[in-house]
GUMI-334137 format. One record per residue: residue number from 1; y, z, x of N, C-alpha, C in turn. Coordinates in Angstrom, 2 decimals. Example, Ala and Ser with C-alpha at 12.3 -4.5 7.8 and 13.67 -1.06 7.14 Angstrom:
   n     n_v     n_w     n_u    ca_v    ca_w    ca_u     c_v     c_w     c_u
   1   -5.69    7.80   13.19   -4.50    7.80   12.30   -3.30    7.80   13.20
   2   -2.25    7.08   12.85   -1.06    7.14   13.67    0.03    7.87   12.90
//
This chain:
   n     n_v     n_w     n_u    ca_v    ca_w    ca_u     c_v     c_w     c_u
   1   -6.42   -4.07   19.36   -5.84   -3.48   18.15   -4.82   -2.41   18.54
   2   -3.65   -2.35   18.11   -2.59   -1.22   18.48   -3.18   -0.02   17.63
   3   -3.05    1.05   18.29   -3.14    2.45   18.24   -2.20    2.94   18.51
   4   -0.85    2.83   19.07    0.30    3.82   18.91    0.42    4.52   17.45
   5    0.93    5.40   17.25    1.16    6.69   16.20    3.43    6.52   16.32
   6    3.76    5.69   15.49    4.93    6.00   15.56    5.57    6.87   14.69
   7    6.64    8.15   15.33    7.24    9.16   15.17    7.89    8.54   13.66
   8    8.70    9.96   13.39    9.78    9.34   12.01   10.99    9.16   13.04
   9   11.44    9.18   13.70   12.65    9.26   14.64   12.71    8.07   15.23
  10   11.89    7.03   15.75   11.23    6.03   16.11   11.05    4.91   14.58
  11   10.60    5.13   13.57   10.57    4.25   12.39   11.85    4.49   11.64
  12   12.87    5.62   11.88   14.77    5.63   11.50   15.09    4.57   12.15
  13   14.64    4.56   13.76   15.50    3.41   14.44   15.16    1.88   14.02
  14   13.80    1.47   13.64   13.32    0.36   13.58   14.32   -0.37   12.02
  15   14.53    0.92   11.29   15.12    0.53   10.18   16.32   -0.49    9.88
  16   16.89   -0.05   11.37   17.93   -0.81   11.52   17.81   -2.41   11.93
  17   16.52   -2.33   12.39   16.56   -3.69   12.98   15.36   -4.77   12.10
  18   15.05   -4.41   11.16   13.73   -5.14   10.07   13.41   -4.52    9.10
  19   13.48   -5.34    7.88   13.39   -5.10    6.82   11.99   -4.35    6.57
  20   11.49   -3.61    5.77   10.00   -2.91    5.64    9.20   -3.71    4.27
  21   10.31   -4.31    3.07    9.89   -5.52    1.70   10.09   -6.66    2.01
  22    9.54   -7.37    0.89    9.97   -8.34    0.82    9.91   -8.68   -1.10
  23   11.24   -9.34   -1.14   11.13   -9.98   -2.60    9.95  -10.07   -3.44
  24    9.93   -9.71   -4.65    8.16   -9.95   -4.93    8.08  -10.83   -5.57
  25    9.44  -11.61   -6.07    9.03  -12.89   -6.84    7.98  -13.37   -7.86
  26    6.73  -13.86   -8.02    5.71  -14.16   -8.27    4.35  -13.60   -8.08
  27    4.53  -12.21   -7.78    3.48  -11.81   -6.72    2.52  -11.21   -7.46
  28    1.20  -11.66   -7.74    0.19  -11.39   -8.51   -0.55  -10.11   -8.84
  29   -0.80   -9.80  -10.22   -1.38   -8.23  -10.07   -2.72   -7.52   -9.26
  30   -2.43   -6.47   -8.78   -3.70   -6.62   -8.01   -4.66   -6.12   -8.37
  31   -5.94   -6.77   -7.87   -7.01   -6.76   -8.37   -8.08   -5.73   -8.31
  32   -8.00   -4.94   -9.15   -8.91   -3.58   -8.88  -10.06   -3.93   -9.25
  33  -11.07   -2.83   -8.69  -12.47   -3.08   -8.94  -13.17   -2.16  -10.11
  34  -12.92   -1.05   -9.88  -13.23    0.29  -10.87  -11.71    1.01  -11.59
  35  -12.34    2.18  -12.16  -11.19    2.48  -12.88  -11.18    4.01  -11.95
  36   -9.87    4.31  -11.52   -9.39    5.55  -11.13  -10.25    6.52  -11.29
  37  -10.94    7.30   -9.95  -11.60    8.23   -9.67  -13.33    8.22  -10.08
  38  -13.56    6.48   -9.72  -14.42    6.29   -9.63  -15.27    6.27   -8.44
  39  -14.38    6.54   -7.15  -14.47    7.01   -5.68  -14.83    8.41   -5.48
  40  -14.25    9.05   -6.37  -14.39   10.64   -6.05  -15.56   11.37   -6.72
  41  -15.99   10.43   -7.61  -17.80   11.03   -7.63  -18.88   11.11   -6.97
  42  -18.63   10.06   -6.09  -19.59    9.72   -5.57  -19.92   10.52   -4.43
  43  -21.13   10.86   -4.25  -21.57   12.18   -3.17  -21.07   11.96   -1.91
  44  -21.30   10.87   -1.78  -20.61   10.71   -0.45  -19.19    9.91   -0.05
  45  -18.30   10.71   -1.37  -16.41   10.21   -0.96  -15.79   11.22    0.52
  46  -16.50   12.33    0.60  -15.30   13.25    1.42  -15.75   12.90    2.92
  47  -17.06   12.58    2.99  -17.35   12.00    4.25  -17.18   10.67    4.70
  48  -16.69    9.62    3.68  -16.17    8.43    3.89  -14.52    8.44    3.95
  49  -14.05    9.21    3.02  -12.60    9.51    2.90  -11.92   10.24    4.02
  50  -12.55   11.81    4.46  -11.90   12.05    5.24  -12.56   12.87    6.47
  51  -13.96   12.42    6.58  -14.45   13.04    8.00  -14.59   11.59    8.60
  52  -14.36   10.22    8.05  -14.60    9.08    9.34  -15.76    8.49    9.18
  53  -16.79    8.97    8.33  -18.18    8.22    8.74  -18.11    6.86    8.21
  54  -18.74    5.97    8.55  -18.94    4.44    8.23  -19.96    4.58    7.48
  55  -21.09    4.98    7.74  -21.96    4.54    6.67  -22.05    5.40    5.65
  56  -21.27    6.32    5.73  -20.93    6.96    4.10  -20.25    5.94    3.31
  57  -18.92    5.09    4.05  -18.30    4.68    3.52  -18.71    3.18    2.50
  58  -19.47    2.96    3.37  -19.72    1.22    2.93  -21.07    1.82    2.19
  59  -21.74    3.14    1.80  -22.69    3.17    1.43  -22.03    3.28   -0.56
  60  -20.69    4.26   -0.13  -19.90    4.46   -1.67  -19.91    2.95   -2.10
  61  -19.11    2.21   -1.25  -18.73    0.78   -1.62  -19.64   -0.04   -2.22
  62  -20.68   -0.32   -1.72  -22.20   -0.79   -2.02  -22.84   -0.04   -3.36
  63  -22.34    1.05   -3.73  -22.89    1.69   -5.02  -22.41    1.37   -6.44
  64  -20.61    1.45   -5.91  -19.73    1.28   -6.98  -19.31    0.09   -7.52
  65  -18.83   -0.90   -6.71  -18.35   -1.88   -6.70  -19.15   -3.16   -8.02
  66  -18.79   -3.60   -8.91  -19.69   -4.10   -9.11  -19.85   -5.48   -9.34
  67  -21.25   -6.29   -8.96  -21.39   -7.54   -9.12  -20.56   -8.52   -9.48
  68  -20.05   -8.50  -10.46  -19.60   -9.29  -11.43  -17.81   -9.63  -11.13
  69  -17.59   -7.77  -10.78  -16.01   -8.27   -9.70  -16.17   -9.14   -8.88
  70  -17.12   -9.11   -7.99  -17.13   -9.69   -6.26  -16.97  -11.48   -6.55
  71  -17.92  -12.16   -7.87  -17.64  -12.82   -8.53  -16.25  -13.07   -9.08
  72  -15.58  -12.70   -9.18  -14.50  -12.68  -10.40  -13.54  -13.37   -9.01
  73  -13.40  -12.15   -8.23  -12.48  -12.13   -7.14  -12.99  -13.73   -5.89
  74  -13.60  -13.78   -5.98  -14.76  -14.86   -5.26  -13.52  -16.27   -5.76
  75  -13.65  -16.47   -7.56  -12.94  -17.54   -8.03  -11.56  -17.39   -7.39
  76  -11.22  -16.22   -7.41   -9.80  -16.23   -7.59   -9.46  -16.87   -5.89
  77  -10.00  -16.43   -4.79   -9.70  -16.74   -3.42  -10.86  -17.86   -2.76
  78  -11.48  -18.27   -3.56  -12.08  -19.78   -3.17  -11.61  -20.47   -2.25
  79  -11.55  -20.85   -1.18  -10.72  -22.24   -0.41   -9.23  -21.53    0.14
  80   -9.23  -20.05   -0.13   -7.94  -19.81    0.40   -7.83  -19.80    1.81
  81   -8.84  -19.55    2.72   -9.11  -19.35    4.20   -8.30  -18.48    4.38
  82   -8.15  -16.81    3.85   -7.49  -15.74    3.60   -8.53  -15.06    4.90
  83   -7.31  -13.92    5.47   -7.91  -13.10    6.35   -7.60  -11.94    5.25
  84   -9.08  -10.81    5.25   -9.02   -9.88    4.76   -8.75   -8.65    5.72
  85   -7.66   -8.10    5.28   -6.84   -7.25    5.97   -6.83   -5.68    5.42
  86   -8.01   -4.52    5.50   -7.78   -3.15    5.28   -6.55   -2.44    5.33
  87   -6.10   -1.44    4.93   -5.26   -0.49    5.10   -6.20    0.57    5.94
  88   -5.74    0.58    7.30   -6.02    1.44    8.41   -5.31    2.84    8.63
  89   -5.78    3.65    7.65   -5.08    4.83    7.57   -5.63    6.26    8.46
  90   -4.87    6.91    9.01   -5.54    8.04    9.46   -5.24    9.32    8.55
  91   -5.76   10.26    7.85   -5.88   10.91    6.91   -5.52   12.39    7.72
  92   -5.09   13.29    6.44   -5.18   14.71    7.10   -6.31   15.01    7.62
  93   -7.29   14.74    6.89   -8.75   15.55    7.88   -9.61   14.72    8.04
  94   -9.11   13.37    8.96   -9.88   12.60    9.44   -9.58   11.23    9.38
  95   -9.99    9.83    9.91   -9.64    9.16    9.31  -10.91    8.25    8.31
  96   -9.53    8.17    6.98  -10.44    7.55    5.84  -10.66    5.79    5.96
  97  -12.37    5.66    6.22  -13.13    4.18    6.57  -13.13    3.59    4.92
  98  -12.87    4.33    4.01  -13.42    3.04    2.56  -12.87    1.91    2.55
  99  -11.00    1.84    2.85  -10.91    0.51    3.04  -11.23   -0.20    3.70
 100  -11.59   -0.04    5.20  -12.06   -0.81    6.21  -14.06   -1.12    5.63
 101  -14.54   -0.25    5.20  -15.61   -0.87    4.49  -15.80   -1.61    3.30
 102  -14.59   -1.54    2.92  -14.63   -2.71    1.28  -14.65   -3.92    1.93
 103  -13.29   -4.11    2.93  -12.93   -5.00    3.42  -14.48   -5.73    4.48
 104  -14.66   -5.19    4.79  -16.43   -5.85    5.75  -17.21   -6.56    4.67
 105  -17.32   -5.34    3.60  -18.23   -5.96    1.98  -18.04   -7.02    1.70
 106  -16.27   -7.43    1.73  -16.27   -8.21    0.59  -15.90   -9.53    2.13
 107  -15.68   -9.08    3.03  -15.91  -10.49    3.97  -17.28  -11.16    3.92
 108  -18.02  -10.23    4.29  -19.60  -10.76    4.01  -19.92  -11.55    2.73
 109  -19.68  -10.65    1.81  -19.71  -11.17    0.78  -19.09  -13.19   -0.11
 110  -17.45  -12.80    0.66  -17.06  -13.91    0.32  -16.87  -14.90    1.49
 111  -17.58  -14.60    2.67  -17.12  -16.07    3.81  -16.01  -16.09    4.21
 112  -15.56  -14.73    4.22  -13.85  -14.61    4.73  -13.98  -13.88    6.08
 113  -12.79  -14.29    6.53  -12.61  -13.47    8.21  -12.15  -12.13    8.12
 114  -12.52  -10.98    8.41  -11.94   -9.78    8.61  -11.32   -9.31    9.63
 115   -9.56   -8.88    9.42   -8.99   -8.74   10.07   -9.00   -7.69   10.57
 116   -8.62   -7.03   11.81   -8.05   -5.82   11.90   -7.08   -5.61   13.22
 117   -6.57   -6.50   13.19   -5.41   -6.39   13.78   -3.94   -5.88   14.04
 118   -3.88   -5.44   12.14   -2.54   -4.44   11.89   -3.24   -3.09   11.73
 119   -2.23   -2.49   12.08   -2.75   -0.67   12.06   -1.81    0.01   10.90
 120   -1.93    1.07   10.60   -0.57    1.74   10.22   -0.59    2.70   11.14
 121    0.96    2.62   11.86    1.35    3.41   12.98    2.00    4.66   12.89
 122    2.32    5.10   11.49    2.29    6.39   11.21    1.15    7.23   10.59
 123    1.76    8.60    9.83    0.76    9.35    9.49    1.30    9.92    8.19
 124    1.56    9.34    6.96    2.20   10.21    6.22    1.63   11.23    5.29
 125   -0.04   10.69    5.38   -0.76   11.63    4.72   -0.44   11.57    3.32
 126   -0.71   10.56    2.79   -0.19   10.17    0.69   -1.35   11.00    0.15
 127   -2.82   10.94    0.84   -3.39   11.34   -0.24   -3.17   12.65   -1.40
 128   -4.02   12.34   -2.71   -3.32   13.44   -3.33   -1.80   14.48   -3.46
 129   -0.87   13.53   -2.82    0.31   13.89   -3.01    0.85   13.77   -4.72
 130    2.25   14.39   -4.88    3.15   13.73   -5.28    4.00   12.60   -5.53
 131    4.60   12.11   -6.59    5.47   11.39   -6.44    6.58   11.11   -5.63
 132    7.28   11.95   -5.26    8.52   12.56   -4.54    8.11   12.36   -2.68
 133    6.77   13.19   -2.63    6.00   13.17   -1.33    5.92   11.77   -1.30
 134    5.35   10.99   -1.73    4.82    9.38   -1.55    6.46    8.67   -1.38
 135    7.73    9.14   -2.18    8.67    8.08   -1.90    9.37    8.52   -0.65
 136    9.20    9.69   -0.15   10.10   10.51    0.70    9.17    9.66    2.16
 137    8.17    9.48    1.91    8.08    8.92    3.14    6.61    7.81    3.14
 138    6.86    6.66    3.50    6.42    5.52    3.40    5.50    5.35    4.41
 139    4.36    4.51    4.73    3.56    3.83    5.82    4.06    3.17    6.28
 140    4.25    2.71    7.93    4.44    1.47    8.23    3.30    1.17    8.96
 141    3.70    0.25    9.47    2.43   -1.08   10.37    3.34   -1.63   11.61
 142    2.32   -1.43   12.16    2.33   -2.52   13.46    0.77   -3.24   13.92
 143    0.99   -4.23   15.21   -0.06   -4.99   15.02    0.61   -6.90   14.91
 144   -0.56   -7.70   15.46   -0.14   -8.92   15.54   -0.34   -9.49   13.97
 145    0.42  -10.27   13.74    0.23  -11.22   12.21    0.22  -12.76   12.64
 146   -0.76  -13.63   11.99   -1.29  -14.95   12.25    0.15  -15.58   11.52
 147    1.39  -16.04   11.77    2.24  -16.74   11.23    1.39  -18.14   10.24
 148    1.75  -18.43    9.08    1.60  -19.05    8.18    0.22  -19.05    7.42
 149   -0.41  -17.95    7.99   -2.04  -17.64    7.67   -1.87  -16.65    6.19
 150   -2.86  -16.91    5.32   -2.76  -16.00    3.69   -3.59  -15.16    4.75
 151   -2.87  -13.93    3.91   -3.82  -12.91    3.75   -4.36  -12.00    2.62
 152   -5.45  -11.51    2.18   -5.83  -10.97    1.12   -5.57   -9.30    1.45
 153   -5.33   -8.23    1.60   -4.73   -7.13    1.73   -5.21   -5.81    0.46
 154   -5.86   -5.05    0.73   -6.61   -3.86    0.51   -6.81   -2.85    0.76
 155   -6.51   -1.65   -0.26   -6.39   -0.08    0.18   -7.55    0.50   -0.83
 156   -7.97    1.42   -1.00   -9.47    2.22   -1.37   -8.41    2.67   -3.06
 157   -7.77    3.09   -2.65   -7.15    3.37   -4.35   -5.69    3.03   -5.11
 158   -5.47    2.36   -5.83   -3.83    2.37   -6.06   -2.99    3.29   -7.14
 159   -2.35    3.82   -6.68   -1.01    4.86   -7.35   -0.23    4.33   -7.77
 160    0.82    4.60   -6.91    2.03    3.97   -7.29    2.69    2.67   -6.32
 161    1.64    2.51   -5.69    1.55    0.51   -5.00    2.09    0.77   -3.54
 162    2.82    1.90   -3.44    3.78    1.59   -2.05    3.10    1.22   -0.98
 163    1.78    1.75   -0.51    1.39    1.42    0.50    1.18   -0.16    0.66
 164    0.65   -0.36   -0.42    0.35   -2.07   -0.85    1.34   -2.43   -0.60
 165    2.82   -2.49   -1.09    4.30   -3.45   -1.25    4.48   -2.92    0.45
 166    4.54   -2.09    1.13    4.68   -1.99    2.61    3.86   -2.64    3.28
 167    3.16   -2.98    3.21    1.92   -3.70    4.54    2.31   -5.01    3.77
 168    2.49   -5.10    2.47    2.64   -6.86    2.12    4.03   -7.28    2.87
 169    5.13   -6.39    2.48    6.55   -6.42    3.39    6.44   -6.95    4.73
 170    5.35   -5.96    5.59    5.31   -6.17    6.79    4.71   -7.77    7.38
 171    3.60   -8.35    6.52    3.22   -9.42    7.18    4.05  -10.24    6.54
 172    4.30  -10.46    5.92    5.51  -11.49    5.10    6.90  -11.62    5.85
 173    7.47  -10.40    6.38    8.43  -10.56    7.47    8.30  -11.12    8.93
 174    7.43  -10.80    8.60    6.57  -11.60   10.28    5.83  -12.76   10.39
 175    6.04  -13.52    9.32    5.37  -14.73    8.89    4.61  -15.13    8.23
 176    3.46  -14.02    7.95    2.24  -14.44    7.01    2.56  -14.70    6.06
 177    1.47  -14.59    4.57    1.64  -14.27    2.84    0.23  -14.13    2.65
 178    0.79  -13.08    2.27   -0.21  -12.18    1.23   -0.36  -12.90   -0.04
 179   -1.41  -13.33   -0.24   -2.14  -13.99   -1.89   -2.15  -12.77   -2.63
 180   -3.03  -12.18   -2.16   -3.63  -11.25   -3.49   -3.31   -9.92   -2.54
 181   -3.44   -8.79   -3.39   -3.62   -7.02   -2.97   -4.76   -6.88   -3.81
 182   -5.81   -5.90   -3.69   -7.16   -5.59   -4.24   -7.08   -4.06   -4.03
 183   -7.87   -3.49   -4.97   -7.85   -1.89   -4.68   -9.34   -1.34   -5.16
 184   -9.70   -0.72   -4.74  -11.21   -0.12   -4.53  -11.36    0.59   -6.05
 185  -10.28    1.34   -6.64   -9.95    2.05   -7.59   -8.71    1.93   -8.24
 186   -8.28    2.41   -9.55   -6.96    2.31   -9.54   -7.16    1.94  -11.15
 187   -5.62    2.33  -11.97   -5.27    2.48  -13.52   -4.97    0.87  -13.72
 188   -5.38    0.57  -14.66   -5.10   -1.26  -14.90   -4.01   -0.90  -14.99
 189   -3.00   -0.05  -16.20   -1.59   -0.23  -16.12   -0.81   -0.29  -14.79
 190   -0.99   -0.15  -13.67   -0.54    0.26  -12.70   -0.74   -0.94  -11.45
 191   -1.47   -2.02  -12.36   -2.19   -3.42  -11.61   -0.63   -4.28  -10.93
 192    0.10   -4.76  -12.12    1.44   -5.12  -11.69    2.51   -4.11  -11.18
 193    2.61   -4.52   -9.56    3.55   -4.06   -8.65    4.65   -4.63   -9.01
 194    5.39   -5.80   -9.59    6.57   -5.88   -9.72    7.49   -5.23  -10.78
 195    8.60   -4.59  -10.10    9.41   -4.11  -10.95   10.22   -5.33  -12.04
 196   10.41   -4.56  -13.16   10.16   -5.40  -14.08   11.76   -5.17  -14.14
 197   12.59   -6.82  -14.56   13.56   -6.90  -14.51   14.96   -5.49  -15.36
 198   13.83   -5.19  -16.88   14.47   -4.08  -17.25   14.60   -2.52  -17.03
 199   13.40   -2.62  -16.31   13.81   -1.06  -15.52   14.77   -1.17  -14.03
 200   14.80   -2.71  -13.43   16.06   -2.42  -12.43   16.96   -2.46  -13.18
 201   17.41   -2.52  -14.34   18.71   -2.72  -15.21   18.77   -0.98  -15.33
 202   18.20   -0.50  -15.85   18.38    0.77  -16.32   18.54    1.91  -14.97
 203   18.02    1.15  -13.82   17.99    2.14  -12.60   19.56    2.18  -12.06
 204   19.91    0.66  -12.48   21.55    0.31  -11.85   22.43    0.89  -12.57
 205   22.18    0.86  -14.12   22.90    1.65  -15.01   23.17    2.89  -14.93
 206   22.34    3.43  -14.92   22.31    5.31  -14.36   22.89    5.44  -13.61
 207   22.39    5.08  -11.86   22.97    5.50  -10.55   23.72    4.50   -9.85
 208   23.72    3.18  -10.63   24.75    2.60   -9.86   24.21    1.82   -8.41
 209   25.49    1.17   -7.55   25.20    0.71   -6.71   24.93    1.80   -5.74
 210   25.27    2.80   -5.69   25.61    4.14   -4.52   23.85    3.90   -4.45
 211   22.75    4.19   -5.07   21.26    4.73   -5.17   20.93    3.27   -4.06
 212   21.89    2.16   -4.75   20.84    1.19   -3.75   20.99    1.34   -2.30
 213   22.38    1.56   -2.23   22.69    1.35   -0.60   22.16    2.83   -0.11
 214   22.25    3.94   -0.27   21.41    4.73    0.01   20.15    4.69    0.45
 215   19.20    4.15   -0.61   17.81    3.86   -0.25   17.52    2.88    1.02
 216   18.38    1.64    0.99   18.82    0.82    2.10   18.63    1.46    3.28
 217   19.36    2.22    3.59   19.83    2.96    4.26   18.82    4.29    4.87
 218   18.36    4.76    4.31   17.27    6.03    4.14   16.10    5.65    4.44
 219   15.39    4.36    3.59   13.93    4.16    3.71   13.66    2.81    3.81
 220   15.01    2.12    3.66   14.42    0.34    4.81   14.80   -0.90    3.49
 221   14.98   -0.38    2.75   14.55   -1.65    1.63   15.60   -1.26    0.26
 222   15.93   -2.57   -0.57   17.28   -2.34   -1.72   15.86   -1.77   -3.04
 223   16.59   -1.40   -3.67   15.73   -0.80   -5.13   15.02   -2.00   -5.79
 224   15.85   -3.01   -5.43   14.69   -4.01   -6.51   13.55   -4.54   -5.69
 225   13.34   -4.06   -4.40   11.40   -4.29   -3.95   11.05   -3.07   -4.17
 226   11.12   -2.28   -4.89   10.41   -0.99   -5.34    9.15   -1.46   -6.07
 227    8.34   -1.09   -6.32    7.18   -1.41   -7.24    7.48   -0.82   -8.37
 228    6.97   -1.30  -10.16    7.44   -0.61  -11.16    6.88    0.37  -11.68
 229    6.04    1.27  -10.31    5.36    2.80  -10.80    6.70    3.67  -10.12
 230    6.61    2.89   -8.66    7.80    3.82   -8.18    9.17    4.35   -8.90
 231    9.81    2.87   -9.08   10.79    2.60   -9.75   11.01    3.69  -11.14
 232    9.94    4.09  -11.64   10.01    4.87  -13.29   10.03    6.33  -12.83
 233   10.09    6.71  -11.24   10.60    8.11  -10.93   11.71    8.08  -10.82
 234   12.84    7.24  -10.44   14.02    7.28  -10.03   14.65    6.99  -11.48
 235   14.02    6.40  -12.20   14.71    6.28  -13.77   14.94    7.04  -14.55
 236   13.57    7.95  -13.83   13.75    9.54  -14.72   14.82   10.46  -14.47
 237   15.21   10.37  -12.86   15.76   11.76  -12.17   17.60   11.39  -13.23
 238   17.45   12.96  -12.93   19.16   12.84  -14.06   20.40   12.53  -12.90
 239   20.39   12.82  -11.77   20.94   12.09  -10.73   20.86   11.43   -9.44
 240   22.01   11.02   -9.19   21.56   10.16   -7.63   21.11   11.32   -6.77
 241   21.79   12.64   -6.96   21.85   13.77   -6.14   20.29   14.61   -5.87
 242   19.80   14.16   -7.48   18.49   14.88   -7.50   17.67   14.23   -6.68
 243   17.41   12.94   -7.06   16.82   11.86   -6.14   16.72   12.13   -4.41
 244   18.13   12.19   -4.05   18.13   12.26   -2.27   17.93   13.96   -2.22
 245   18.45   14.78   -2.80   17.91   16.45   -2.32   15.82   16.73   -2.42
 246   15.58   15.68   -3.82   14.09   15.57   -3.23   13.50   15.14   -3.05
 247   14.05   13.73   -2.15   13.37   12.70   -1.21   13.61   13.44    0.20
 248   14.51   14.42    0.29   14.99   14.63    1.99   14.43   16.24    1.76
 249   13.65   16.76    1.14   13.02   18.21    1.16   11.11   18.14    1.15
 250   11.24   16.70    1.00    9.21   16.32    1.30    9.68   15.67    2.67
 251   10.57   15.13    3.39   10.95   14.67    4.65    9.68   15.66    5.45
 252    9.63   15.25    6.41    9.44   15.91    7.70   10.34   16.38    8.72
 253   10.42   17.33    9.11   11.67   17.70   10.47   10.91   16.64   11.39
 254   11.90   16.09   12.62   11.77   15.19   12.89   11.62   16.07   14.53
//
């Protein structure tokens, strides 16, 4: 399994040479289990989240999760011979195991192979951030991908999707496809990641082509693989100017 930690100075350069999206075309809503901050009750989230323990983690998972999803989700990936693939994150104060224990759950559970072969090779630290914080700087991945193999793909909570549309980007450029994204937690409105044809209309309208090639340029990918949580911050900002002064002030010095 790769363990390198890549720099931001190091993921500027990669920018140039591979895309971080991919088109979302058709790409199905993902499938949550609970409803938002149904993780953070549970007595034992801060020791699964962010001191590292395993059996805190899969003990939350095993509490919350319930029956009738594992079922639901079961129909939906039947016969797919999907590798289930965690989001391998290392956290400010520690690293957080819930996805890597959903992902064991629901292998056991459904007769699927569990992967862990991709890492994320940075550190951007999303939790409990901002909006601004989350677009200013993205996850990536490294790690081998099974060319023409589905994969099913899973993070402990969903926001505003990016981490999800980045790790789907990443194996999809490298050959795989991602079927489904699943999330431990997360707002049903917030289930469909694709930006919806009329808010890229209204994003182009405002700022024009200048916002796309910028972003291009800045963080790897054109505005229309944005997800449509992301996408409704940049719709808001009153300029292109506001946008890059506070995407490049949550930056990191490099």
């Amino acid at each position: 399994m790769p363990s390198k930690v890549v720099s931001l100075a190091e993921y500027r350069e990669r920018l140039s040479k591979e895309e971080t999206r991919v088109a979302w075309l058709d790409f199905p809503s993902v499938f949550i289990f609970c409803p938002l901050g149904s993780a953070k009750k549970h007595e034992r989230y801060d020791d699964a989240k962010k001191s590292g323990n395993n059996g805190a983690a899969l003990q939350l998972v095993k509490d919350i999760v319930p029956q009738e999803k594992i079922e639901e989700l079961r129909a939906i990936v039947q016969g797919s011979d999907a590798l289930i693939l965690p989001v391998h994150a290392i956290e400010e104060f520690g690293t957080n195991k819930i996805p890597a224990a959903l992902a064991y759950y629901l292998a056991v559970n459904l007769q699927l192979e569990l992967c862990g072969d991709i890492v994320q090779a940075n550190k951007p630290q999303r939790t409990d951030k901002g909006a601004y914080y989350r677009l200013s700087q993205y996850p990536f991945f490294d790690g081998n991908v099974q060319q023409g193999r589905n994969y099913v793909i899973l993070d402990d909570t969903l926001s505003m999707g990016g981490t999800l549309a980045s790790l789907r980007g990443y194996i999809e450029n490298k050959g795989g496809r991602v079927i489904l994204a699943v999330a431990l937690t997360g707002h049903d409105g917030a289930a469909s990641l694709n930006i919806k044809e009329a808010m890229l209309k209204a994003i182009r309208n405002k700022h024009g082509d200048e916002l796309d090639e910028w972003w291009k340029s800045e963080v790897g990918f054109g505005v229309d693989k944005l997800t449509q949580g992301e996408a409704g911050h940049l719709k808001k900002a009153s300029s292109i100017d506001e946008i890059r002064s506070r995407i490049l002030a949550h930056r990191p010095e490099e």
